[in-house]
C-alpha positions, 0 to 999 in steps of 0.5 A, a space after each residue: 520193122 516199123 522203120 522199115 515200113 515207114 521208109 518204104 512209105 517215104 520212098 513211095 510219096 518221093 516217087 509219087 512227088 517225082 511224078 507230080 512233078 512230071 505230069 506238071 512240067 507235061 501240062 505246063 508244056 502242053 502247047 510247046 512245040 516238039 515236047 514229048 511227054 514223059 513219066 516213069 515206069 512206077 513199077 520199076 522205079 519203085 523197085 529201084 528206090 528201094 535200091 536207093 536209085 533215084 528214079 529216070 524219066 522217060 518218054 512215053 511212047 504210043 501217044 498221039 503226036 500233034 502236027 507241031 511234034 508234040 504229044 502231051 494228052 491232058 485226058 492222060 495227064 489229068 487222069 494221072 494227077 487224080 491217079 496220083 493223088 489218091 495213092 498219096 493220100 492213101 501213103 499219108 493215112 497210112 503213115 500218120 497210122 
């Protein structure tokens, strides 16, 4: 049963790095014209790593678009990176437990 917790744990801080790696790429795309931002439906795609699906990007639709076409928000996206990080650090402890 602790391996089962563990790799569930695992398959958690992957989707939690995929994610960092999402709002990184938004942020570092901020300024680019006719990017749109994108993300994952952390539900679902925790659902689905647990199939062992690796998770799909998606574009997060209902956000400001700028006139240039692009509508990265860096409110949304720093509030992700706090978001993120603290479910990691929480995934951490308990795993080092």
């Amino acid at each position: 049963m602790l391996d089962a917790v563990a790799r569930r744990l695992e398959q958690y801080m992957d989707l939690l790095s995929a994610r960092q790696r999402l709002v990184a790429a938004n942020i570092a795309n901020a300024d680019t014209p006719g990017y749109k931002t994108k993300d994952i439906d952390f539900q679902a795609e925790l659902r689905n790593a647990i199939q062992g699906l690796a998770p799909q990007p998606r574009e997060v639709a209902g956000l400001a678009v700028k006139n240039d076409g692009n509508n990265v928000s860096l409110d949304r996206e720093a509030r992700l990176l706090a978001e993120n990080a603290l479910r990691f650090s929480v995934a951490s402890q308990l795993a080092r437990a």
